[in-house]
MARTI-936513 format. One record per residue: residue number from 1; residue in one letter; x, y, z of N, C-alpha, C in turn. Coordinates in Angstrom, 1 decimal. Each point is the difference from the previous one (the first is absolute). Layout:
// MARTI-936513
+-----+---+--------+--------+--------+--------+--------+--------+--------+--------+--------+
|   k | r |     nx |     ny |     nz |    cax |    cay |    caz |     cx |     cy |     cz |
+-----+---+--------+--------+--------+--------+--------+--------+--------+--------+--------+
| NUM | a |      X |      Y |      Z |      X |      Y |      Z |      X |      Y |      Z |
...
+-----+---+--------+--------+--------+--------+--------+--------+--------+--------+--------+
// end
This chain:
// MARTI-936513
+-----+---+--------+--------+--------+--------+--------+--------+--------+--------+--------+
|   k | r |     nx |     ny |     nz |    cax |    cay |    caz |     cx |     cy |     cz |
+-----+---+--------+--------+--------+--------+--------+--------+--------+--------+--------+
|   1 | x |    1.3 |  -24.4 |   -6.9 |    1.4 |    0.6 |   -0.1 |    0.0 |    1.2 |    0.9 |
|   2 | x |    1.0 |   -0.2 |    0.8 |    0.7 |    1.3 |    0.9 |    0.1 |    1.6 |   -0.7 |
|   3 | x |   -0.2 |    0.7 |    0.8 |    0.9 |    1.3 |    0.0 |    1.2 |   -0.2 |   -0.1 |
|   4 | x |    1.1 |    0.5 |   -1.0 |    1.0 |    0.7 |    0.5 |    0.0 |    0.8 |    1.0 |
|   5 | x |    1.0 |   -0.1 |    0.9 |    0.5 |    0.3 |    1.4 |   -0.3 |    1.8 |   -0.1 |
|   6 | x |    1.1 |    0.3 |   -1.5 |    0.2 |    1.5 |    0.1 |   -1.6 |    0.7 |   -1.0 |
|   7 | x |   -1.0 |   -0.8 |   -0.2 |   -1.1 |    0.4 |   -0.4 |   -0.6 |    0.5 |    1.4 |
|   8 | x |   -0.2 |   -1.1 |    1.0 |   -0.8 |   -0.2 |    1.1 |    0.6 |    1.1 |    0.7 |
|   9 | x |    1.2 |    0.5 |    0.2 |    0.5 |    1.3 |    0.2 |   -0.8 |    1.2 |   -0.5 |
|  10 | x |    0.0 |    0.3 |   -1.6 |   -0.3 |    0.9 |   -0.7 |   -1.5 |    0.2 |    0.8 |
|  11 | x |   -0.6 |   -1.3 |    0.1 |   -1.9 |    0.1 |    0.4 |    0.0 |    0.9 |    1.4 |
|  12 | x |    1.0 |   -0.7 |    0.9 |    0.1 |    1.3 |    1.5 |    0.2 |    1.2 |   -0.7 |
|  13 | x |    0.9 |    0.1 |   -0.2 |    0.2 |    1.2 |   -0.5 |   -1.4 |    1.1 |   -0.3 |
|  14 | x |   -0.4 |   -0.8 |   -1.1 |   -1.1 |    0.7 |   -1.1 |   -1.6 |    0.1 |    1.4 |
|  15 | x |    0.3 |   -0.9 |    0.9 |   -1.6 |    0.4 |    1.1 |    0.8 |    0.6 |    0.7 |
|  16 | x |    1.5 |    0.0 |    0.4 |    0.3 |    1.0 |    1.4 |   -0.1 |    1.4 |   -0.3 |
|  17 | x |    0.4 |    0.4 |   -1.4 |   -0.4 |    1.1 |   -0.3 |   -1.4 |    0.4 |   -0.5 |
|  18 | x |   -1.1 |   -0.3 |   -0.2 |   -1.4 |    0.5 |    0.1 |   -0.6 |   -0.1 |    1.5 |
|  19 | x |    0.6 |   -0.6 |    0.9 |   -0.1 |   -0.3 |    1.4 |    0.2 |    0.9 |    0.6 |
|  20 | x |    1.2 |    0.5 |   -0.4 |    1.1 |    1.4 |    0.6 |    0.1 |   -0.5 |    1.0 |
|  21 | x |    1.1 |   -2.0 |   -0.5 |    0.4 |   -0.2 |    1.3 |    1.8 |   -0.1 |   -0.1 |
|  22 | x |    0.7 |    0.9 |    0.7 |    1.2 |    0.3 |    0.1 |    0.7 |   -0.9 |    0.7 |
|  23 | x |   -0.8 |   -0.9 |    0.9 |    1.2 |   -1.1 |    0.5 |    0.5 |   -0.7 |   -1.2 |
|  24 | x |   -1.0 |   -0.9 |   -0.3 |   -0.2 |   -0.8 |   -1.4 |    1.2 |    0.7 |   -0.7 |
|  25 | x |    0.1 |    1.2 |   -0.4 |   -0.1 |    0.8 |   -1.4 |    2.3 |   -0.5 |    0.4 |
|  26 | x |    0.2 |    0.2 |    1.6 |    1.1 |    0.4 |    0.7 |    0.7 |   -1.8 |   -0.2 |
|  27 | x |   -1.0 |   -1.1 |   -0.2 |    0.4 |   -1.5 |    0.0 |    0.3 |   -0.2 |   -1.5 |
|  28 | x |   -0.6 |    0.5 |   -0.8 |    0.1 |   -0.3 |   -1.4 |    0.9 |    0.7 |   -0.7 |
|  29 | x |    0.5 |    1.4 |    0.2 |    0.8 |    0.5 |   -0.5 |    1.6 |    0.3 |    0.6 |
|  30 | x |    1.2 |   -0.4 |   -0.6 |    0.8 |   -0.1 |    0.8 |    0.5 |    1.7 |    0.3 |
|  31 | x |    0.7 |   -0.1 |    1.7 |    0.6 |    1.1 |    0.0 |    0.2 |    1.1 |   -0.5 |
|  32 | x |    0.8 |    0.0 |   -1.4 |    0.8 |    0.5 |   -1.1 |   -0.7 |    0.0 |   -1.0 |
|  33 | x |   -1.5 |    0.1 |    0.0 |   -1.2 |   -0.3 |   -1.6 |    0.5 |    1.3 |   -0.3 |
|  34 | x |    0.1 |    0.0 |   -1.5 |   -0.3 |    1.3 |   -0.7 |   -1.2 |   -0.5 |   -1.1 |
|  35 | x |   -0.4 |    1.1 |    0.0 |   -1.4 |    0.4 |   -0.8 |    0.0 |    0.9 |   -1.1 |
|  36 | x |   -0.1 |   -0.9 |   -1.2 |    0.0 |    0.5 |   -1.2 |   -1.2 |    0.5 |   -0.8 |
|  37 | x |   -0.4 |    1.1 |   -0.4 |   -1.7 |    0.5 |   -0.5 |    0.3 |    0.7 |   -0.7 |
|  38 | x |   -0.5 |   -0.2 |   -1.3 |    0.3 |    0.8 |   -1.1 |   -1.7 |    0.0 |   -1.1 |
|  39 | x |   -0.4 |    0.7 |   -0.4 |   -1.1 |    0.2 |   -0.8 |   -0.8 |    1.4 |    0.4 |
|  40 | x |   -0.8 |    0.2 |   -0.6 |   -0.7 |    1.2 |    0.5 |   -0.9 |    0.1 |    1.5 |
|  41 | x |    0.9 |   -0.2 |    0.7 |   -1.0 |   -0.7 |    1.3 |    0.7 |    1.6 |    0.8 |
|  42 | x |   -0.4 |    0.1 |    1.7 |    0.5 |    1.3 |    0.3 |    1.4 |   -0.5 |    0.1 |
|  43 | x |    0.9 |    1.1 |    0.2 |    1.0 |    0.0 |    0.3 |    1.2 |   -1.2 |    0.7 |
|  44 | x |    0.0 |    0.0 |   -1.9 |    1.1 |   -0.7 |   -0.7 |    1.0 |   -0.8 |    0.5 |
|  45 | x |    0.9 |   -1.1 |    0.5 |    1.2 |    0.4 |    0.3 |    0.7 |   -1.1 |    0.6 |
|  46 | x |    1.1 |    0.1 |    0.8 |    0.4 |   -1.0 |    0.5 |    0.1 |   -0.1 |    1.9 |
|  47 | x |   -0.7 |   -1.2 |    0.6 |   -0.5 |    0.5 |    1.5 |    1.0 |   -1.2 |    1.0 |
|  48 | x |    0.3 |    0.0 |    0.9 |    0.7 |   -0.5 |    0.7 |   -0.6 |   -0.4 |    1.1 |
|  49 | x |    0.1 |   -1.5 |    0.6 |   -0.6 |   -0.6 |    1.2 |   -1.6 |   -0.2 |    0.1 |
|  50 | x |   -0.4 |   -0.4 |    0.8 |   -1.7 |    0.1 |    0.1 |   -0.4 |    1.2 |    0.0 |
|  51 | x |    0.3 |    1.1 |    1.0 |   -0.5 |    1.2 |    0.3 |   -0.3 |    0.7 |   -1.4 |
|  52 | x |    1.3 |   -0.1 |   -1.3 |    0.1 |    0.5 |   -1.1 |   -1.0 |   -0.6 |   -0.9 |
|  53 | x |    0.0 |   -1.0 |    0.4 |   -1.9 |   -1.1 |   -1.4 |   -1.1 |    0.7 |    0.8 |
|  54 | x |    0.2 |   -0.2 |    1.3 |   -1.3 |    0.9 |    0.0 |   -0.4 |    0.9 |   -0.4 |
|  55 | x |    1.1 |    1.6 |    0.3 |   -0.1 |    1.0 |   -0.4 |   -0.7 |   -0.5 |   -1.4 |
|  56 | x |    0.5 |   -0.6 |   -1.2 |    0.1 |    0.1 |   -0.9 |   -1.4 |   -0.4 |   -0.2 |
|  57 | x |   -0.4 |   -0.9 |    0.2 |   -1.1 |   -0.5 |   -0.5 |   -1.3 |    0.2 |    1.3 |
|  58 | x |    0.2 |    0.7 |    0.8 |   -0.9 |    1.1 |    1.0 |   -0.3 |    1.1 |   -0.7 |
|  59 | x |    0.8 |    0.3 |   -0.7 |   -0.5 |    1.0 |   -1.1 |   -0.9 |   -0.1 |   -1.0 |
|  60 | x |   -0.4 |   -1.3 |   -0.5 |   -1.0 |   -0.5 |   -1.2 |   -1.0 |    0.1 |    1.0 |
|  61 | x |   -0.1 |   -0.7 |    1.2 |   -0.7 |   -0.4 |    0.7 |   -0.9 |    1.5 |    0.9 |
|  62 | x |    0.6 |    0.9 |    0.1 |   -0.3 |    1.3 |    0.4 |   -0.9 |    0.2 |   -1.3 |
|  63 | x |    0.7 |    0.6 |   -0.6 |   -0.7 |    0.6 |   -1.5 |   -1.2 |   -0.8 |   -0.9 |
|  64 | x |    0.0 |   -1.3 |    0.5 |   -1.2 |   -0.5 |   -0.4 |   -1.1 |   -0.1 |    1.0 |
|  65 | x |    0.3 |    0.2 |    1.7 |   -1.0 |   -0.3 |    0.5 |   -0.1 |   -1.3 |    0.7 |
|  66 | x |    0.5 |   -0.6 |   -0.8 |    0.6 |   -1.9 |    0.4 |   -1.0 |   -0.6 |   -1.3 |
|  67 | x |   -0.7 |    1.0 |   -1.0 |   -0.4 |   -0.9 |   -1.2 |    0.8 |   -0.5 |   -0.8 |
|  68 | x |    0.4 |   -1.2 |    0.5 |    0.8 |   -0.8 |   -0.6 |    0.0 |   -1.2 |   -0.4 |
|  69 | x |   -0.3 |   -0.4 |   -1.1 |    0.0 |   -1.8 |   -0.2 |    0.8 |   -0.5 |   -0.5 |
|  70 | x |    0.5 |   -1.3 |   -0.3 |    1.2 |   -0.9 |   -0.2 |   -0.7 |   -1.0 |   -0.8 |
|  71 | x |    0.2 |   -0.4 |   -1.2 |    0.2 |   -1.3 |   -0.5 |    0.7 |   -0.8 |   -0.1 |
|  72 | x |    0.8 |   -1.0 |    0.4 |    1.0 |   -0.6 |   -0.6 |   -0.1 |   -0.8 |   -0.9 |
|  73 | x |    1.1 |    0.2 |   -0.6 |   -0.7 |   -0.9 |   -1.7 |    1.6 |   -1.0 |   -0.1 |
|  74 | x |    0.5 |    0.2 |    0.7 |    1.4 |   -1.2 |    0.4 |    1.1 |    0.2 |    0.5 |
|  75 | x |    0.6 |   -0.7 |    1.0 |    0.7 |    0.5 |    0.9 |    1.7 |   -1.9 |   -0.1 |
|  76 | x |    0.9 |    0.5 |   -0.4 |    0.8 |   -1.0 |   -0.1 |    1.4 |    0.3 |    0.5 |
|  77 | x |    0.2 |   -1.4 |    0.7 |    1.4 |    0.0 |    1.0 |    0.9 |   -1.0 |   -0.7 |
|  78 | x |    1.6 |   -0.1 |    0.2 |    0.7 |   -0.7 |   -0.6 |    1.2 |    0.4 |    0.7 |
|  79 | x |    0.3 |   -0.6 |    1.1 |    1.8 |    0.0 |    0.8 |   -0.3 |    1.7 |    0.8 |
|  80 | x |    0.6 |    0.9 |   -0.5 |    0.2 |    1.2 |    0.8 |   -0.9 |    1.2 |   -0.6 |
|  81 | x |   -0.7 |   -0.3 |   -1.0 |   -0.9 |    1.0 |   -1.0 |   -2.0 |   -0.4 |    0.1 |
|  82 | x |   -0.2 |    0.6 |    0.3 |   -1.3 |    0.0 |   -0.4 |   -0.8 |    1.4 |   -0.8 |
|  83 | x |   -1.0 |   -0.2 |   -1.2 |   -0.5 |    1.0 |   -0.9 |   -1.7 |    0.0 |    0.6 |
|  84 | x |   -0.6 |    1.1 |   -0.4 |   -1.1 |   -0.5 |    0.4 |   -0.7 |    1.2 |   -1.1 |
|  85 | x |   -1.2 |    0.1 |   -0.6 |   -1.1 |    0.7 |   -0.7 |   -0.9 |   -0.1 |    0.4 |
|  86 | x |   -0.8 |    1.6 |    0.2 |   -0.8 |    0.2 |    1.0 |   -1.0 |    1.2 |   -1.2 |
|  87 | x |   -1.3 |   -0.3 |   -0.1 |   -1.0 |    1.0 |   -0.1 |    0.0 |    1.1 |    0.8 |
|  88 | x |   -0.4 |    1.5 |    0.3 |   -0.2 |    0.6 |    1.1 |   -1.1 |    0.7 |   -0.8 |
|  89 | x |   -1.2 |    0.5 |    1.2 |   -0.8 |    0.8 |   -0.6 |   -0.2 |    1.0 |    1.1 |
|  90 | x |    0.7 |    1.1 |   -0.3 |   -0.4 |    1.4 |    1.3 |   -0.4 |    0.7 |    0.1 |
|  91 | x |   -0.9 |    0.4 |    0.6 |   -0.7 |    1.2 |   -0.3 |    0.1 |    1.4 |    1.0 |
|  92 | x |   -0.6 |    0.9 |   -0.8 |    0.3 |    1.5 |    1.4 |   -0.5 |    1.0 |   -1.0 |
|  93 | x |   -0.5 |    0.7 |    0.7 |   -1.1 |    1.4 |   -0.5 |   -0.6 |   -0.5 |   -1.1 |
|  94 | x |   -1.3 |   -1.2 |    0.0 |   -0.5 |   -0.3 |   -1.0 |    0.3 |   -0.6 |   -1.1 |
|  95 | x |    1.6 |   -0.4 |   -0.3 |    0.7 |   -0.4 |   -1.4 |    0.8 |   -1.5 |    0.8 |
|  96 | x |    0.2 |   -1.0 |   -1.1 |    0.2 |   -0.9 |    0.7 |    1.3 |   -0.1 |   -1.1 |
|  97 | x |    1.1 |   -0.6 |    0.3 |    1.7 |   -0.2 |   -0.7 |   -0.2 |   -1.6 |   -0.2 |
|  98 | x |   -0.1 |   -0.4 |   -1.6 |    0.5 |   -1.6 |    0.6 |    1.3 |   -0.2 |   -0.7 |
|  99 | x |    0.6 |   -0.6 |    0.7 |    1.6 |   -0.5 |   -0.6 |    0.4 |   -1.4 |    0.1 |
| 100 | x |    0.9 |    0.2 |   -0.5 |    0.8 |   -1.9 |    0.2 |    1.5 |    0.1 |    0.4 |
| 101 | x |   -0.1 |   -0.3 |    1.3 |    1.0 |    0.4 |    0.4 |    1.4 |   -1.8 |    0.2 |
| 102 | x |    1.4 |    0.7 |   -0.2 |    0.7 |   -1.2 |    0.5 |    0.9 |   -0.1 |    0.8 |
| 103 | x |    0.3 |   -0.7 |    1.2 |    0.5 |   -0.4 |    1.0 |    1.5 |   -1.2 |   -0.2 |
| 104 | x |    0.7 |    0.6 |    0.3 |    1.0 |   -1.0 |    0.1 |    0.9 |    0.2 |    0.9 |
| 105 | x |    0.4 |   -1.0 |    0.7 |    0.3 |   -0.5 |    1.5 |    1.3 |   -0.9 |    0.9 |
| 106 | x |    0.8 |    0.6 |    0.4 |    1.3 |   -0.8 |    0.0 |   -0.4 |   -0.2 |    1.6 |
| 107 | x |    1.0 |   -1.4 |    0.2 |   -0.5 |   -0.6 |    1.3 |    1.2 |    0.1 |    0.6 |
| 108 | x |    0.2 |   -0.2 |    1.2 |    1.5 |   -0.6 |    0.4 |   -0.3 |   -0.5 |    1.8 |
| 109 | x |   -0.3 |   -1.0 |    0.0 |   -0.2 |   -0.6 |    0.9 |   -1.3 |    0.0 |    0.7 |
| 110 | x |   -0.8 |   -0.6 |   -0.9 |   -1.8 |    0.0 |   -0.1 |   -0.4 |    1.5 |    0.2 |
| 111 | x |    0.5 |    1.7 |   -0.6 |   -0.4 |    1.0 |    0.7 |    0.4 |    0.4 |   -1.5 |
| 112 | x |   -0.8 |    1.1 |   -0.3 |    0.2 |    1.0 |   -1.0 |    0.5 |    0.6 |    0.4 |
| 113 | x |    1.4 |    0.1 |   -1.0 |    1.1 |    0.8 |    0.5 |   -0.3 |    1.5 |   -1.0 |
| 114 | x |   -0.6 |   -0.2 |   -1.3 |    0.0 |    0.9 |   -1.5 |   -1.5 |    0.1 |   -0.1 |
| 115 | x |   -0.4 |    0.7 |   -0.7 |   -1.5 |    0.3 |    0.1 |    0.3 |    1.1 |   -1.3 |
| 116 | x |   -0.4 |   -0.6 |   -1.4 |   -0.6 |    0.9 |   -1.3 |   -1.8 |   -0.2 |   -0.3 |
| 117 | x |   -0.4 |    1.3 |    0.3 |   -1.4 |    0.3 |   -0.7 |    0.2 |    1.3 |   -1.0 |
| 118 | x |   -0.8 |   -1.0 |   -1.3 |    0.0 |    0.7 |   -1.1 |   -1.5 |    0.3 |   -0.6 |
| 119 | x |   -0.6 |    1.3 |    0.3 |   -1.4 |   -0.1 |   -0.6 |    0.1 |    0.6 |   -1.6 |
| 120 | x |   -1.0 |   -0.9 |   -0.3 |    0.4 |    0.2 |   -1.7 |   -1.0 |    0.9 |   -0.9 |
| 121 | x |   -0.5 |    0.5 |    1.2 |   -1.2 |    1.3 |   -1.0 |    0.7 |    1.0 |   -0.3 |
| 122 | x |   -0.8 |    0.3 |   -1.4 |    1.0 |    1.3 |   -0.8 |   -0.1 |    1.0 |    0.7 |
| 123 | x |    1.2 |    0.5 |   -0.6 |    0.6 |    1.5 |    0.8 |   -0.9 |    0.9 |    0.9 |
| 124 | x |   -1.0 |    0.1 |   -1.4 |   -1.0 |    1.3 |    0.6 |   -1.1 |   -0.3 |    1.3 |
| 125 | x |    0.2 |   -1.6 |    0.6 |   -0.6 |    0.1 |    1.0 |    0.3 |    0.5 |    1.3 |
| 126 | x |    1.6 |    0.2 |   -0.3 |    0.3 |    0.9 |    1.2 |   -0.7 |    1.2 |    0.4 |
| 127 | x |   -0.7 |    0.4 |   -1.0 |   -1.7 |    1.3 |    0.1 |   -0.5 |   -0.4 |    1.2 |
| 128 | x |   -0.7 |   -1.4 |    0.4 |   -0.7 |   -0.6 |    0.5 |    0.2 |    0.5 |    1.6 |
| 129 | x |    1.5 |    0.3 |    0.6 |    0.4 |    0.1 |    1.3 |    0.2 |    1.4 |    0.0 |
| 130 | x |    0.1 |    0.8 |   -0.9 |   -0.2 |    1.7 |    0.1 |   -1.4 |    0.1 |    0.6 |
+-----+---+--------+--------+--------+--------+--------+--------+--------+--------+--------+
// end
């Protein structure tokens, strides 16, 4: 059995960014992406176009050093939506964060147009990035 089309997207996506490859990053997301991050991750919020996910998630990636791992524990497409659940384990000045984070993903013409990450570790790990 096949990939879904907008899974096989999600996968660029998920190596163009540990790649820190920006063409890629520039094919997969459309134009007009906004980027939604909400959990105790750094700085919070809502990010606009590629340049804006980066920032955003350049920032985990700063602050850990690039200790960063990914599990996926399932990733599902259906017409214009895809969800995806992901393990993360990160570490930085000796302490490691694990969370479960979730992803959900609006498409509009094979490109992520919406982009929600939700990491689900309690509050007080926002400590972790002080």
């Amino acid at each position: 059995m096949s990939k879904h089309p907008s899974v096989e997207v999600i996968d660029r996506m998920t190596k163009a960014i540990f790649e820190n490859d920006r063409t890629t990053l520039g094919e997969v997301f459309a134009d007009d992406l906004t980027f939604h991050l909400r959990g105790p991750l750094p700085e919070p919020g809502d990010y606009e176009g590629v340049d804006g996910f980066l920032g955003a998630i350049g920032r985990i990636f700063e602050r850990t050093g690039g200790d960063v791992k990914i599990e996926r524990l399932c990733c599902l497409a259906d017409g214009a939506w895809a969800t995806e659940w992901e393990h993360a384990a990160l570490g930085r000045n000796g302490a490691t964060l694990e969370a479960e984070n979730a992803f959900v993903y609006r498409f509009e013409g094979g490109r992520i147009a919406e982009m929600w990450m939700v990491c689900t570790a309690p509050a007080e790990a926002s400590a972790f990035w002080d």
